[in-house]
C-alpha positions as CSV (number, residue, x, y, z in Angstrom):
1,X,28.8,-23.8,37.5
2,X,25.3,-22.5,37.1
3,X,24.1,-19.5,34.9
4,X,20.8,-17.6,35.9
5,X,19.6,-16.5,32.3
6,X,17.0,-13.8,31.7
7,X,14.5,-13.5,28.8
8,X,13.0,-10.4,27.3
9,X,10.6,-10.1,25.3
10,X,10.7,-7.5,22.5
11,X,7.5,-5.0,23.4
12,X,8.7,-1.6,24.9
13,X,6.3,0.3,26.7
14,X,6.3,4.4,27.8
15,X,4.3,5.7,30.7
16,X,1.9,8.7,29.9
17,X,0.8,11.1,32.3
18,X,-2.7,10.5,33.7
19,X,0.2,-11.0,-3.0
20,X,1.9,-14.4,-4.8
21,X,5.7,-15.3,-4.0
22,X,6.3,-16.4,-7.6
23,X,4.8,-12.6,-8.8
24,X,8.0,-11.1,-7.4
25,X,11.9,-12.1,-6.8
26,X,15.2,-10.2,-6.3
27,X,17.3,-9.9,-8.9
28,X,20.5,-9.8,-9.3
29,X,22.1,-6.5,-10.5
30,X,25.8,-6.6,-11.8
31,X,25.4,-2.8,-12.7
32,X,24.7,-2.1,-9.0
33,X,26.6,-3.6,-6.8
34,X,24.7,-1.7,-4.1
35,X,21.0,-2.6,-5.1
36,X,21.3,-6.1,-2.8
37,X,19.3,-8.8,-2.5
38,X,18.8,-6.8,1.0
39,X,17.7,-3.9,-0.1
40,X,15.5,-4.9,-3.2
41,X,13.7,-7.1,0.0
42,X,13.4,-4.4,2.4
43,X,11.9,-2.3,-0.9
44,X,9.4,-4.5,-1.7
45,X,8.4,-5.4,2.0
46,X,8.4,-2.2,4.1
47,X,5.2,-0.9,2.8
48,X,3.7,-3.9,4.8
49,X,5.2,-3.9,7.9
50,X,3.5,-1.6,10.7
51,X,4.0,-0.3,13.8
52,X,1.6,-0.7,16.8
53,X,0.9,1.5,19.9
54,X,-1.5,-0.9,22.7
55,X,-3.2,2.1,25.4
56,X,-3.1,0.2,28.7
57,X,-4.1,0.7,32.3
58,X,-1.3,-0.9,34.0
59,X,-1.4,-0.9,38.3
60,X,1.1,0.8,39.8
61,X,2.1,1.8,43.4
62,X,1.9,5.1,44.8
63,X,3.9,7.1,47.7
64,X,1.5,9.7,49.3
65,X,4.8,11.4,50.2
66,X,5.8,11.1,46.5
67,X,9.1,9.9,44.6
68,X,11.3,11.8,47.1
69,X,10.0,9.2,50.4
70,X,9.5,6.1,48.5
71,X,7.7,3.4,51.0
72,X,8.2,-0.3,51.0
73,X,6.5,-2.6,49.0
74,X,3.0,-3.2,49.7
75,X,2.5,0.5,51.7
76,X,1.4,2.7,49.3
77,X,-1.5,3.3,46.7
78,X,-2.0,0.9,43.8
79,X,-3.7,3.2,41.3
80,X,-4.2,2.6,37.6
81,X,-2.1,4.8,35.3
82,X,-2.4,4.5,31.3
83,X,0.5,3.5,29.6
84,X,1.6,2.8,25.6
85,X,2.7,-0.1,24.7
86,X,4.9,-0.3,21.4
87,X,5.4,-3.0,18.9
88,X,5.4,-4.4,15.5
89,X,3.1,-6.0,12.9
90,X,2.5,-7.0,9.5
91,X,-0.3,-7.3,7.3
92,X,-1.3,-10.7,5.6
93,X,-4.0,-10.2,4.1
94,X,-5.2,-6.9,1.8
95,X,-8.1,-6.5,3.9
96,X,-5.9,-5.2,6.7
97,X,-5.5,-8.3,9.0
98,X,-2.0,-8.1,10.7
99,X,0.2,-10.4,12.5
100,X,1.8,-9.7,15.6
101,X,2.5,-11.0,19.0
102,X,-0.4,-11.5,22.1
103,X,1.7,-9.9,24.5
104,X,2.1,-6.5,22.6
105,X,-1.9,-6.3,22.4
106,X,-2.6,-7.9,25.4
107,X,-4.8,-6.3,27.6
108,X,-4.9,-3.4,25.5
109,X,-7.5,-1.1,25.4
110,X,-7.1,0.5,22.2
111,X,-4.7,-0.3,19.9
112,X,-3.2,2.0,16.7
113,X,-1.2,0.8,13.6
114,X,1.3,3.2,11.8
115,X,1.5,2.3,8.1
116,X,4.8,2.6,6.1
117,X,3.4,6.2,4.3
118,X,2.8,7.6,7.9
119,X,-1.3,6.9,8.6
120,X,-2.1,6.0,12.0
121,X,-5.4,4.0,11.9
122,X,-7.1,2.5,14.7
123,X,-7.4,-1.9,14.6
124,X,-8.8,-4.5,16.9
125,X,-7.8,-7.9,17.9
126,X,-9.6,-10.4,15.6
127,X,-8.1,-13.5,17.6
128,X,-5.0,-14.5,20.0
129,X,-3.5,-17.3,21.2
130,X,-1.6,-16.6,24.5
131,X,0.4,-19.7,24.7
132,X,1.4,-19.3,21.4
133,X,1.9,-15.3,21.8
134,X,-0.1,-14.9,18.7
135,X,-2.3,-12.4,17.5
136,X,-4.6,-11.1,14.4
137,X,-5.3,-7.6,14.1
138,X,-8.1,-5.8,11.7
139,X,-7.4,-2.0,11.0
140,X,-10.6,-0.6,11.4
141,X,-10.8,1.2,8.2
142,X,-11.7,-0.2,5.3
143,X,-9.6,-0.5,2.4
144,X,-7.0,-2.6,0.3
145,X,-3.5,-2.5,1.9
146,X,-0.2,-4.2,0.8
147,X,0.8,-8.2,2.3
148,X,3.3,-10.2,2.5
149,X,3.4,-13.5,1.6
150,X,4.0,-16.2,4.2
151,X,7.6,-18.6,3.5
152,X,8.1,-21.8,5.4
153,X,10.2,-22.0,8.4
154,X,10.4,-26.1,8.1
155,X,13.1,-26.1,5.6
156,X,15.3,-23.1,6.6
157,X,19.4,-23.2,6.4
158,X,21.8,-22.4,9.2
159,X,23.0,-19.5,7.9
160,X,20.7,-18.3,5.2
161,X,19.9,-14.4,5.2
162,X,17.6,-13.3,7.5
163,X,16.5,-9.5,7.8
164,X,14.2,-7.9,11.0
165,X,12.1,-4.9,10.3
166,X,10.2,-3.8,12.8
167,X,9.6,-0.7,15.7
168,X,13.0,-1.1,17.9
169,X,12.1,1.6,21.0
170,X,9.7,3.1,18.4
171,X,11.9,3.8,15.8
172,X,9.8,2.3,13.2
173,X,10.9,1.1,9.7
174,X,14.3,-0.6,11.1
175,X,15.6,-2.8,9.2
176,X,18.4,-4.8,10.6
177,X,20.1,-8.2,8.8
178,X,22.0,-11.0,10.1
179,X,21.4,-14.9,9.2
180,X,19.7,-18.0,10.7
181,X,21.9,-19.2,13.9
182,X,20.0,-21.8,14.7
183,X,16.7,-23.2,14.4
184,X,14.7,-25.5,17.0
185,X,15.0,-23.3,20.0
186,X,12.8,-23.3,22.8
187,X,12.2,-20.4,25.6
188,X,9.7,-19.3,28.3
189,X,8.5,-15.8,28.3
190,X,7.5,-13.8,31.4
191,X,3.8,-13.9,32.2
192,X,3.5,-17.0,29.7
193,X,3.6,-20.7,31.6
194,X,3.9,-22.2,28.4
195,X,7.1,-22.6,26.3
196,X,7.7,-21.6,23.2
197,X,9.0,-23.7,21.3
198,X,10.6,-24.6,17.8
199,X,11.6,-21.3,17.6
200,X,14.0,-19.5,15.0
201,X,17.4,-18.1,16.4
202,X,18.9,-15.1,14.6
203,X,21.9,-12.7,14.8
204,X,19.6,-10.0,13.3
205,X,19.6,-7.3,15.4
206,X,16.4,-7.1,17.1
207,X,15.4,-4.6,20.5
208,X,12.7,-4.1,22.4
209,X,10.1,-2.7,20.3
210,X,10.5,-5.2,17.3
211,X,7.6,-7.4,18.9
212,X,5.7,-9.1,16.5
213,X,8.0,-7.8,13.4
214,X,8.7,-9.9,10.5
215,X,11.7,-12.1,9.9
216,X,12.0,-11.8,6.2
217,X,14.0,-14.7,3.8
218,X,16.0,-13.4,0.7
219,X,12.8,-14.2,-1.3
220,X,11.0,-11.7,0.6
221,X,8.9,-14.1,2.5
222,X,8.0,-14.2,6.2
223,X,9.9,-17.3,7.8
224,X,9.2,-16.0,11.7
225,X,7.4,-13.4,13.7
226,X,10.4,-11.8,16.0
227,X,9.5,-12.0,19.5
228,X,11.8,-12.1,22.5
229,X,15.8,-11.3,22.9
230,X,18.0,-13.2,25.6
231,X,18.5,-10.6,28.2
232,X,22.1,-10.8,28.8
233,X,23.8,-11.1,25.1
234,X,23.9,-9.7,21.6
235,X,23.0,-10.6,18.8
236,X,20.8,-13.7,20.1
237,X,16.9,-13.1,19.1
238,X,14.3,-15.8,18.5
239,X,11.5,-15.5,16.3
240,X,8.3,-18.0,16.0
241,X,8.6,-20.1,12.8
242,X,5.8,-19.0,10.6
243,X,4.6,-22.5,10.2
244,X,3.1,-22.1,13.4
245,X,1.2,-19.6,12.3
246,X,-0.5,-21.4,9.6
247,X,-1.2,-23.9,11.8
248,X,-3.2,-21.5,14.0
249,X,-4.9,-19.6,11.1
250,X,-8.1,-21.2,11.4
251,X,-8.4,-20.8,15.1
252,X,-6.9,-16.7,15.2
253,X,-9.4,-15.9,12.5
254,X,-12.5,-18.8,13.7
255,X,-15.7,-17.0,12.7
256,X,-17.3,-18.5,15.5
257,X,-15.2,-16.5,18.0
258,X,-14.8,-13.1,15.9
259,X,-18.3,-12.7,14.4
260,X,-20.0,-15.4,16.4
261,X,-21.0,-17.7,13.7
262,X,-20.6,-21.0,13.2
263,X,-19.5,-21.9,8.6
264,X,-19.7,-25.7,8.5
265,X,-16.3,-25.4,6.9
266,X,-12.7,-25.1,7.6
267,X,-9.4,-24.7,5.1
268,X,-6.2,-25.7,5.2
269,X,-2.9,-25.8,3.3
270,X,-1.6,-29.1,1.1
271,X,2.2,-28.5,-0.2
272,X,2.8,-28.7,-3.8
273,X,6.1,-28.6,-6.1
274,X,8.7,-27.5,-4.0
275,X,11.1,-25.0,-5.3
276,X,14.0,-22.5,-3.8
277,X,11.5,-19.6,-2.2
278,X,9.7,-22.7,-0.4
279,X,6.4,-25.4,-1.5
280,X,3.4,-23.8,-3.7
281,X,0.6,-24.2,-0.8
282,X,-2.7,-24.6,-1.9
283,X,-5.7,-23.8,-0.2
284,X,-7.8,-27.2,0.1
285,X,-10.6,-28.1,2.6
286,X,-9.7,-29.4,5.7
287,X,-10.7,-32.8,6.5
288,X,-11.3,-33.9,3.3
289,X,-9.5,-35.0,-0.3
290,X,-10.7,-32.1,-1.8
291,X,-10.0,-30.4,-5.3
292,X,-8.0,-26.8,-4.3
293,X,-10.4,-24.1,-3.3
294,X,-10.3,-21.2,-5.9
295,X,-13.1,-18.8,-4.2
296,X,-14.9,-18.5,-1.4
297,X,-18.4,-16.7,-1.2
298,X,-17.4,-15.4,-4.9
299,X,-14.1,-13.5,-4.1
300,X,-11.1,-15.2,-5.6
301,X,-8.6,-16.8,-3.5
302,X,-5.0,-17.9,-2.8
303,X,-3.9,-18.2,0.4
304,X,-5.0,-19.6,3.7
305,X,-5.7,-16.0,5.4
306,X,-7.1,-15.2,2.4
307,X,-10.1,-17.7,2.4
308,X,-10.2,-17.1,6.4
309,X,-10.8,-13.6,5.2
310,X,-13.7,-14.1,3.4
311,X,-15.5,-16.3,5.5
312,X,-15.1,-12.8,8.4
313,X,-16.7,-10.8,5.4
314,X,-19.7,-12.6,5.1
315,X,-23.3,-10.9,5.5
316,X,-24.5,-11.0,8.7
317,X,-27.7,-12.2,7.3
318,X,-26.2,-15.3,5.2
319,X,-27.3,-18.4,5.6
320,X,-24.4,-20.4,3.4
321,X,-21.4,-19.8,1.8
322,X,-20.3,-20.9,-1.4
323,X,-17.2,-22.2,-2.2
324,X,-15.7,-23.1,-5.9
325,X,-13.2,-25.3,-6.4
326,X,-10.4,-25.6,-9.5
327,X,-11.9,-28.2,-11.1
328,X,-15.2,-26.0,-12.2
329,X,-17.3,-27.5,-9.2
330,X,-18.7,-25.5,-6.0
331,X,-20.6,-26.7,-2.9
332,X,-22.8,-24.8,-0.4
333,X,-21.7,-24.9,3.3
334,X,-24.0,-23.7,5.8
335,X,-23.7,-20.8,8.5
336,X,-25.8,-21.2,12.0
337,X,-25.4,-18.8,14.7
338,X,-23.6,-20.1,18.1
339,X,-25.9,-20.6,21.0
340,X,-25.5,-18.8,24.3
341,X,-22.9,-20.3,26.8
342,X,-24.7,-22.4,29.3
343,X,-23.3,-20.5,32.0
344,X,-24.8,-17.4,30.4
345,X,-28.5,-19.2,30.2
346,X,-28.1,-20.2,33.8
347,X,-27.4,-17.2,35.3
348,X,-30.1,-15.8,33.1
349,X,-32.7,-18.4,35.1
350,X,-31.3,-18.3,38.0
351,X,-30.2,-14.8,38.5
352,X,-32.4,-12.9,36.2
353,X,-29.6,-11.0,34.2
354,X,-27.7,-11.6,31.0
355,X,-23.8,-11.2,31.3
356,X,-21.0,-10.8,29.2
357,X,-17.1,-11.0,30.2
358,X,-15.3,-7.6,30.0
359,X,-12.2,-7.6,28.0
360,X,-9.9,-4.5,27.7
361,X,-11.0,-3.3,24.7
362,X,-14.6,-3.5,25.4
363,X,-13.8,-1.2,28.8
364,X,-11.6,1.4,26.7
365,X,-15.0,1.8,24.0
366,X,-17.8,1.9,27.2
367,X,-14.8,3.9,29.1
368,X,-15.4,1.8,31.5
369,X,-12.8,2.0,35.2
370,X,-12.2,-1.5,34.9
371,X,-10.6,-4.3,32.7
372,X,-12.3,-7.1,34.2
373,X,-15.4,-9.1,35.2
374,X,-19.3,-9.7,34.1
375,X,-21.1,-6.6,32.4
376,X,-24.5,-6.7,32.7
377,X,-26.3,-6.4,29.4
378,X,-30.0,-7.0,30.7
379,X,-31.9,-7.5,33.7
380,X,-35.3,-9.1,34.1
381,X,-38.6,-7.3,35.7
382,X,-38.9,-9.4,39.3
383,X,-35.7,-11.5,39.2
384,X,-33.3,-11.8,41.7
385,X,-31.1,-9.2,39.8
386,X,-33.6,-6.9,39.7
387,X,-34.4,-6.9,43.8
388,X,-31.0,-6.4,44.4
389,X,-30.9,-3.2,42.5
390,X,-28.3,-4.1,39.6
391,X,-28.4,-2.3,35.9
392,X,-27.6,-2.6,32.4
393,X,-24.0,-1.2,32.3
394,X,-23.1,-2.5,35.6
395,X,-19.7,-4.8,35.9
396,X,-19.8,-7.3,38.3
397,X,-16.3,-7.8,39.9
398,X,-17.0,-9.9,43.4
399,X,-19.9,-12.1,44.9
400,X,-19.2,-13.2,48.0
401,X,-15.7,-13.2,48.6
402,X,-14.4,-14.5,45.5
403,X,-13.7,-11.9,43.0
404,X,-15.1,-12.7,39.4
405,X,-12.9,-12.4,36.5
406,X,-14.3,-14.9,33.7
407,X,-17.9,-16.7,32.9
408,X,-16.1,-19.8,34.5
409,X,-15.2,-19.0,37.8
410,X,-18.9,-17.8,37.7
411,X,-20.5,-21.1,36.6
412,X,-18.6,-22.9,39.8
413,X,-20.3,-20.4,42.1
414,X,-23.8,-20.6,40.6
415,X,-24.4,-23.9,42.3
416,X,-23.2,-22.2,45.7
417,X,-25.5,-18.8,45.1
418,X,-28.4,-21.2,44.7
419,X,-28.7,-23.1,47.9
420,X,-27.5,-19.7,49.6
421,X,-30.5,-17.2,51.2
422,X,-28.5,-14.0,50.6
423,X,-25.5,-13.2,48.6
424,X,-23.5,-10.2,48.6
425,X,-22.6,-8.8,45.2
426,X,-20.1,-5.9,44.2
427,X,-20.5,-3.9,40.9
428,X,-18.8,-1.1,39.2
429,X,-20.9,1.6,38.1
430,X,-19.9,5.2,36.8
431,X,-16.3,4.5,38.2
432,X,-17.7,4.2,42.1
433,X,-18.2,0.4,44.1
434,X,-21.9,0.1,44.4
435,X,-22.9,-3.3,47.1
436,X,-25.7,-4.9,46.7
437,X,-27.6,-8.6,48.1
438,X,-29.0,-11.5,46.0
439,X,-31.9,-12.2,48.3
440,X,-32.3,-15.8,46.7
441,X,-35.4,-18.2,47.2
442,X,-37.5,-21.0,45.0
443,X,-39.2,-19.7,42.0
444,X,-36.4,-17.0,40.9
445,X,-36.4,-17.6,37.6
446,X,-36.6,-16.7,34.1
């Protein structure tokens, strides 16, 4: 007989009105049989583990006759209402970069972390991978915050201790225990056409809310990142093997995509003696048979995120970056800025306008109405863009009849708009539709 199964994943969201592993262990206390390997974890970790609120607009549909006359599907108003999103997080790195799932952030326009001693502070997404349902969040203000350190999820035990702490339905700080079930798992998420796979099953008790939420070994290391719970059961959560994290690192934290600039160098991690709490990784260059990296641009390092983080904290103005090595030798690496897309250069010649893609956050800092499409950033005396009437500030949304989400789908129409004589173009500005007509013809260019 067949079984229909359902997935959740772990986020919960409420509708508003309009350091070094080998530095610390558990010990074992025969004076106090309370004070557990659990609890001397939980101790030690909590004061890393956050708790994160994602402000959305979500679309929802609307009875003009209200809740008492609801209408069929497809009859009433869609209008956008702002809703909070809740999940969980932990820091990695003392800078304040945080690891939690894509879907808890996605979309979001602003996003708030709760520390373990009560501060809310605001953060923004560093990098995501979607298909991994990955994230990296920086909190915004600067300071030196507690980490955990990273375990290895390719050499876990069935039935080892695992322990969840995370934001279940917003109660955050809960800490729940259980062990490892099983281990090579593979689900699909909603909204996500790619499985996840590899993936850690635990008895833990984990709810919606504990997104993104460590799963913690006895030694206090991070062996998974809890994400989703199967639907219809108890006690059956999966969490994403942190070894797929570190495989990601360089790409969630790429300079080239956070700060746009390209460093002529990339890091990754080379196992070393292997003991109970998992290998001693060190931090080598990737690519290469190179002596382990000890500092990068001067500040000491130890772990992957760590020189990732210090390649994010370079000076705009820096040309290279200097990194030392444990043998007592260094070598300069050099830093370019990354060119223009060539989309973005031919709409420029073509059109007459420079364009970025919106993204949520961007619209909840410009307060703009939208989450989507091209905002213009200039427009050229005597171009196309400039005839039709467009601004700075505007957000384009649809030419013709295609509606225009990504620099992409624009870069297949420009070929199109060319050979057209007149194009019709709709913007967003100050919250109102504005139309508008690319009048196009030879010598529009810039």
């Amino acid at each position: 007989m067949r079984s229909f199964l359902s997935w959740g994943v772990l986020s919960a969201a409420i509708l508003l009105p309009c350091g070094s592993a080998a530095a610390w262990q558990p010990v074992f206390n025969p004076h106090n049989l309370r004070d557990t390997v659990t609890v001397q974890v939980v101790k030690h970790c909590k004061p890393a583990i956050v708790s994160i609120t994602a402000h959305r607009l979500i679309r929802q549909e609307v009875s003009p006759f209200g809740n008492f006359f609801p209408l069929p599907m497809g009859v009433g108003t869609v209008v956008q209402e702002p809703a909070d999103f809740l999940g969980s997080g932990f820091i990695i790195q003392k800078q304040g970069y945080i690891v939690t799932n894509n879907h808890v952030v996605d979309q979001a326009r602003s996003i708030f972390v709760k520390l373990a001693d009560g501060q809310k502070l605001p953060a923004h997404v560093v990098g995501s991978d979607p298909s991994a349902d990955l994230a990296i969040l920086k909190i915004d203000k600067a300071g030196t915050y507690p980490a955990l350190d990273l375990g290895d999820s390719g050499d876990l035990m069935i039935g080892e201790p695992a322990i969840a702490v995370g934001n279940p339905f917003g109660y955050s700080q809960s800490v729940s225990s259980g062990i490892v079930s099983a281990t090579g798992r593979s689900i699909r998420e909603p909204n996500n056409p790619h499985p996840l796979k590899n993936l850690i099953q635990t008895d833990a008790a984990i709810n919606p809310g504990n997104s993104g939420g460590p799963l913690l070994d006895a030694y206090g290391r991070v062996v998974g990142i809890n994400t989703a719970i199967r639907g219809n059961a108890q006690d059956i959560g999966f969490a994403i093997g942190i070894d797929r994290l570190k495989t990601l690192l360089p790409t969630l934290m790429n300079p080239a995509v956070a700060e746009g600039r390209k460093v002529g160098v990339q890091f990754s991690l080379y196992p070393g003696r292997q003991g109970p709490a998992g290998p001693a990784e060190h931090v080598v260059v990737a690519g290469t048979i190179s002596p382990v990296v000890k500092s990068v641009n001067g500040r000491q390092i130890h772990t992957l995120q760590g020189a990732y983080a210090a390649l994010l904290a370079i000076n705009a103005k820096q040309k290279q970056v200097a990194v030392g090595f444990a043998n007592g030798t260094d070598k300069k690496y050099s830093i370019t800025i990354v060119p223009p897309s060539p989309i973005i250069l031919q709409t420029r010649h073509l059109l007459g306008m420079v364009v970025m893609p919106v993204t949520a956050a961007m619209a909840g800092q410009m307060k703009l109405s939208v989450n989507s499409g091209l905002l213009i950033t200039q427009i050229y005396k005597h171009s196309v863009a400039d005839k039709a009437g467009l601004k700075p500030g505007d957000v384009i949304v649809q030419i013709g009849p295609y509606r225009i989400h990504t620099l992409a789908f624009l870069g297949r129409l420009l070929p199109a708009i060319a050979k057209a004589q007149r194009v019709e173009i709709l913007v967003i500005r100050n919250g109102k539709v504005g139309t508008g007509y690319l009048i196009m013809h030879a010598g529009q260019s810039q």
